[in-house]
C-alpha positions in Angstrom: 0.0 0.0 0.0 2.9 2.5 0.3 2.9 3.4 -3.5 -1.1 4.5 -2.6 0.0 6.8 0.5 -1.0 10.3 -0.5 -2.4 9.8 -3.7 -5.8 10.1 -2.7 -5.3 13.5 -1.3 -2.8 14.5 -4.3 -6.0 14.3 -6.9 -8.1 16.1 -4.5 -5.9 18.7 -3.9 -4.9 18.9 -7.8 -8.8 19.0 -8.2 -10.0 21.7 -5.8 -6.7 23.6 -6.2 -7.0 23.7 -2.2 -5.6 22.0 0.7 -8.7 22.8 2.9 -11.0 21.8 -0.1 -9.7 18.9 -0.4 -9.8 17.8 2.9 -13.2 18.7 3.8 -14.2 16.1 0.0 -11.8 13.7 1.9 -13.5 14.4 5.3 -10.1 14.6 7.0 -7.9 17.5 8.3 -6.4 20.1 6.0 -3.2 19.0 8.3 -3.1 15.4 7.5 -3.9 16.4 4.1 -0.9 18.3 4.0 1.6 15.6 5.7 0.4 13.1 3.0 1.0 15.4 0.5 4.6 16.2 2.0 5.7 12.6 2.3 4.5 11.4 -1.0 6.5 14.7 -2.3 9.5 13.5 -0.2 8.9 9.7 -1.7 8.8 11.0 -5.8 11.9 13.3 -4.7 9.8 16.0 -6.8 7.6 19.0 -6.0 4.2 18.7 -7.4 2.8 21.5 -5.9 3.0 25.6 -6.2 2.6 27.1 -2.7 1.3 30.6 -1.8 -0.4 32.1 0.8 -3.7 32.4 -1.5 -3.4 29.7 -4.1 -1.9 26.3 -4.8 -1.4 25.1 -8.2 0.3 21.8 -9.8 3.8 21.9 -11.3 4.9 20.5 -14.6 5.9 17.3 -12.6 2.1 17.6 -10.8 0.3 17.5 -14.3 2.0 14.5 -15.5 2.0 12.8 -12.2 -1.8 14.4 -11.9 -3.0 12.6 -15.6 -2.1 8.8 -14.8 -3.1 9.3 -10.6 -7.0 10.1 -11.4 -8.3 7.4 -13.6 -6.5 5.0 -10.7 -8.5 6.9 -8.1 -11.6 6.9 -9.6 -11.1 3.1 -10.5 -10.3 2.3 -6.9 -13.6 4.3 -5.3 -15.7 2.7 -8.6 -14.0 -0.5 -7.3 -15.1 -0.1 -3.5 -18.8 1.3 -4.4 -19.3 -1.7 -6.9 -18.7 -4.0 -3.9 -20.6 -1.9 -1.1 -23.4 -1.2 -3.0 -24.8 -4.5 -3.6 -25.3 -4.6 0.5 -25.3 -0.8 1.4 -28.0 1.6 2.4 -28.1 5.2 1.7 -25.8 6.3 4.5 -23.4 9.2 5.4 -23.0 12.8 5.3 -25.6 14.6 2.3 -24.6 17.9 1.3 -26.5 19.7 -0.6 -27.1 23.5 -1.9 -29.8 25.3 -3.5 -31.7 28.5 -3.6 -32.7 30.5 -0.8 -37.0 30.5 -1.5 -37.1 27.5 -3.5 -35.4 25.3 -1.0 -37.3 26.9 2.0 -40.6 26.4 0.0 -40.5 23.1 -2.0 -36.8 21.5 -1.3 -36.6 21.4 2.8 -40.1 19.5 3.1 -38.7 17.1 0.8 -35.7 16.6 2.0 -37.2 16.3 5.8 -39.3 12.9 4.2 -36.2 11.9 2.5 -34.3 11.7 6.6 -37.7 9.8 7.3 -37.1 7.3 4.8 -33.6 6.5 5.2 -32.7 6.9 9.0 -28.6 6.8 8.3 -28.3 9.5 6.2 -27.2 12.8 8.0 -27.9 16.4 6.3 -26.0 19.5 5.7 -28.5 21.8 3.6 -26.9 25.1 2.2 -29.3 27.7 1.0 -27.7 30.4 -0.8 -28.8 32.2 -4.4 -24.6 31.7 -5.0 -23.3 29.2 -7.5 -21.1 27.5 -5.3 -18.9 24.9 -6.9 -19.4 21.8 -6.1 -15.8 20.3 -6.1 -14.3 23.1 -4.0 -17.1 23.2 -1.2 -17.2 19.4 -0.8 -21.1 19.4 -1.9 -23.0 16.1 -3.3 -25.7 18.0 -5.1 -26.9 21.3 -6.5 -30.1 22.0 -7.1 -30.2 24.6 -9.8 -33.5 26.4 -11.4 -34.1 27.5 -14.8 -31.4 27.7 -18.1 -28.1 26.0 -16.7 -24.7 27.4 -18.1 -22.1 25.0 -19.8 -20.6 23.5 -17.2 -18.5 20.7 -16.5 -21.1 18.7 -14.1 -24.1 16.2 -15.0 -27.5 17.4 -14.9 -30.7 15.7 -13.9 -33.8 17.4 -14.8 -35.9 16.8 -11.9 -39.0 18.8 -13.0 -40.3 21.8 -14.4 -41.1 25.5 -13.4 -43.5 27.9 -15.8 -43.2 31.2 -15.9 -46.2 33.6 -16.0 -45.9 37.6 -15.9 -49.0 39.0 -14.1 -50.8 42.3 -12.8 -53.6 43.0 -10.1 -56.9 43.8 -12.0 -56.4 47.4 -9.9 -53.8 47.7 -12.3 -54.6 47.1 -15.0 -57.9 48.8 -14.9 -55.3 51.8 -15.0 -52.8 51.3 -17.2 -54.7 48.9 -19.4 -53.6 44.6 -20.4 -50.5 44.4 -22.8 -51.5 42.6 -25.6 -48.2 42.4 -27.4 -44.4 43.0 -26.0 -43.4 45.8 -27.8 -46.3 47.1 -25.7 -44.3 46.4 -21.9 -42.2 49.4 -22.9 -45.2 51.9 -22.3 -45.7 49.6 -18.6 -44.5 49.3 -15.7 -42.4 46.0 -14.5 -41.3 45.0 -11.4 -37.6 43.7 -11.9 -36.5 41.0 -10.0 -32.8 39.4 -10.0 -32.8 40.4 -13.7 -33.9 43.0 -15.9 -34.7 40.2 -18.3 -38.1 38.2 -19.1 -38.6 35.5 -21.6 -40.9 34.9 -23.9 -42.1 32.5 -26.7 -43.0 34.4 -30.0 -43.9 33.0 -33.2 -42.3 29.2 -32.3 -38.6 31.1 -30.9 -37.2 32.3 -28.1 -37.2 35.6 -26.8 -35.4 37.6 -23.9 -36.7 41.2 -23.5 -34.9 44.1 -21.5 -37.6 45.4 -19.1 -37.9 48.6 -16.6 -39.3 49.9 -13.4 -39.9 51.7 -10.5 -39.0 48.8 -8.3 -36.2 46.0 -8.6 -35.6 43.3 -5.4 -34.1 40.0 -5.4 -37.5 38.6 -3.5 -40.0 37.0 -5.3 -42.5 37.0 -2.3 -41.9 41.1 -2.5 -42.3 41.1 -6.1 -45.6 40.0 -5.6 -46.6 41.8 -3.2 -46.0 44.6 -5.1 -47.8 43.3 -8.3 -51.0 43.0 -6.0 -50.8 46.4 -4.6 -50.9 47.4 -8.4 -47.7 48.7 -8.8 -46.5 46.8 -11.9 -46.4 43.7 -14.1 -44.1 40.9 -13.2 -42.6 37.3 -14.4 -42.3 35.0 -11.9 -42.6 31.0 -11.5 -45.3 29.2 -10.7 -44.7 28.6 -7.1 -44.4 32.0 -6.7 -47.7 33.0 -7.8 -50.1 30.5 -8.4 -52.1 30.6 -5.1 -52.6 34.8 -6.2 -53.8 33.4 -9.3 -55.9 31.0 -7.9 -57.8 33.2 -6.0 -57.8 36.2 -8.4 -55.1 38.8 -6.2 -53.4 38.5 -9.5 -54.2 37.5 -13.7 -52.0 36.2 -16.3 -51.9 38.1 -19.1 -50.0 38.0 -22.5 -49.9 34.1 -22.0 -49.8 33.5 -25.9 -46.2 34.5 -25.2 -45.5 32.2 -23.0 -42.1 30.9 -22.7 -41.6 27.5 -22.6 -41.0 25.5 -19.3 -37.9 25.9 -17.5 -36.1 22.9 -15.9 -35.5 22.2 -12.0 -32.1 20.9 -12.6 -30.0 18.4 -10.0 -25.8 18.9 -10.6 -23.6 16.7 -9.0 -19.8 16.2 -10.4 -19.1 13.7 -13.0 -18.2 9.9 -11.4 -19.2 6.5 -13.2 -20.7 5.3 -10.4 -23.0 7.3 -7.8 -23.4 6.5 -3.9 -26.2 4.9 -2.8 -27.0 8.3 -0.6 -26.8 10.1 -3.9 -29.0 8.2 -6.3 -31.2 7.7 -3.6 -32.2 11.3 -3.4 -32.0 11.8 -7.0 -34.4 9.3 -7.5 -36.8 10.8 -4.5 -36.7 13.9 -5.6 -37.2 13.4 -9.3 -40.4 11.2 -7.9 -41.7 13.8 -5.7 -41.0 16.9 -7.6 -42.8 15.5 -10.8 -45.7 14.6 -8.8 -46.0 17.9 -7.2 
């Protein structure tokens, strides 16, 4: 085993570009972390590592050292979950981000049954509006809403979200109902996060630059404001169905309706996934779809 020692927490560290990254995905100390390191450095009689007070990065030697250590990692853990699976229950640590409303609305409730279910597995449940990276922070799973950015991590769709832009009848007794969108220049919109809203004209996509009086990062704000009759605004479904429901709010130009939007789980590319990790993929893509 003494040609292993320190190669585990050589690809983390070449991964996460971070000592203390590393050792929180190895669920160790960032010191032993660092004495592995330091041996296996001492045993190779090369420096693989960059060192600065702010950033660690891999040296030529590193790299090459870096490109034939991962594939044996990753076949060593594939290795181990092959064999535990096939008598292992979801167990362990689950760390998971997601947004700050949409996990406090629909994600914690879910996740609360999910503990229920499977009694080993322990929680750690970060809500933040940040795109935190996954690798770095030592998370399982992201739960990310709406159109994802190229990235380098696999995506589950787990269900959908619609967007609807909406005004109090108050309103638009006033200002009058937009009937087409070259006609939301001459109205007032509530801006949320962004000054964009999406559309679906004549079979394509379409992103329009809007502006207002009022811009917050709080949906539950936003419409507040929409029923007061101070604008029109976009927001998803869960945002505003119960106003629409009982008639605080009304849809209008829904023959531009854009298309739905994906609820999206990320987790980082492996070949094989824990049992803690496809178990709550496969929960939530069963309880999300329902809902």
């Amino acid at each position: 085993m003494g040609h292993w020692e320190g190669v585990s927490e050589f690809v983390a560290v070449a991964e996460t570009q971070s000592f203390t990254a590393a050792a929180a995905k190895l669920q160790t100390s960032v010191a032993q972390v660092s004495r592995k390191i330091a041996a296996l450095e001492e045993r190779l009689a090369v420096k693989l590592f960059h060192r600065t007070t702010r950033k660690v990065s891999v040296t030529e030697a590193g790299r090459i050292y870096f490109q034939h250590c991962k594939p044996l990692v990753e076949g060593l853990e594939l290795a181990e979950l092959s064999v535990t699976e096939m008598q292992s229950q979801p167990k362990g640590l689950l760390r998971v981000t997601a947004p700050v409303t949409y996990g406090e609305m629909n994600l914690a409730p879910l996740l609360h049954q999910f503990l229920e279910r499977y009694p080993l597995v322990d929680l750690e449940l970060l809500l933040t509006n940040q795109k935190l990276n996954l690798i770095e922070q030592g998370l399982d799973i992201a739960i990310r809403l709406g159109r994802l950015q190229d990235c380098s991590l696999i995506a589950k769709r787990l269900a959908s979200r619609q967007l609807y832009v909406c005004a109090s009848t108050s309103y638009l007794e006033q200002f009058g109902e937009p009937h087409t969108l070259s006609e939301l220049t001459h109205h007032q919109c509530l801006i949320g996060s962004s000054d964009t809203w999406h559309f679906r004209e004549q079979g394509r996509d379409k992103s329009l630059r809007i502006s207002g009086r009022i811009k917050c990062n709080s949906g539950f704000a936003l419409v507040d404001a929409a029923k007061r009759g101070l604008g029109l605004v976009q927001l998803p479904d869960y945002y505003v169905q119960d106003a629409l429901l009982c008639g605080d709010l009304m849809e209008v130009l829904s023959h531009y309706r854009a298309e739905q939007e994906g609820i999206w789980a990320l987790y980082p590319q492996n070949r094989n996934l824990s049992p803690k990790v496809r178990a709550l993929i496969d929960f939530l893509t069963e309880h999300l779809a329902a809902s």
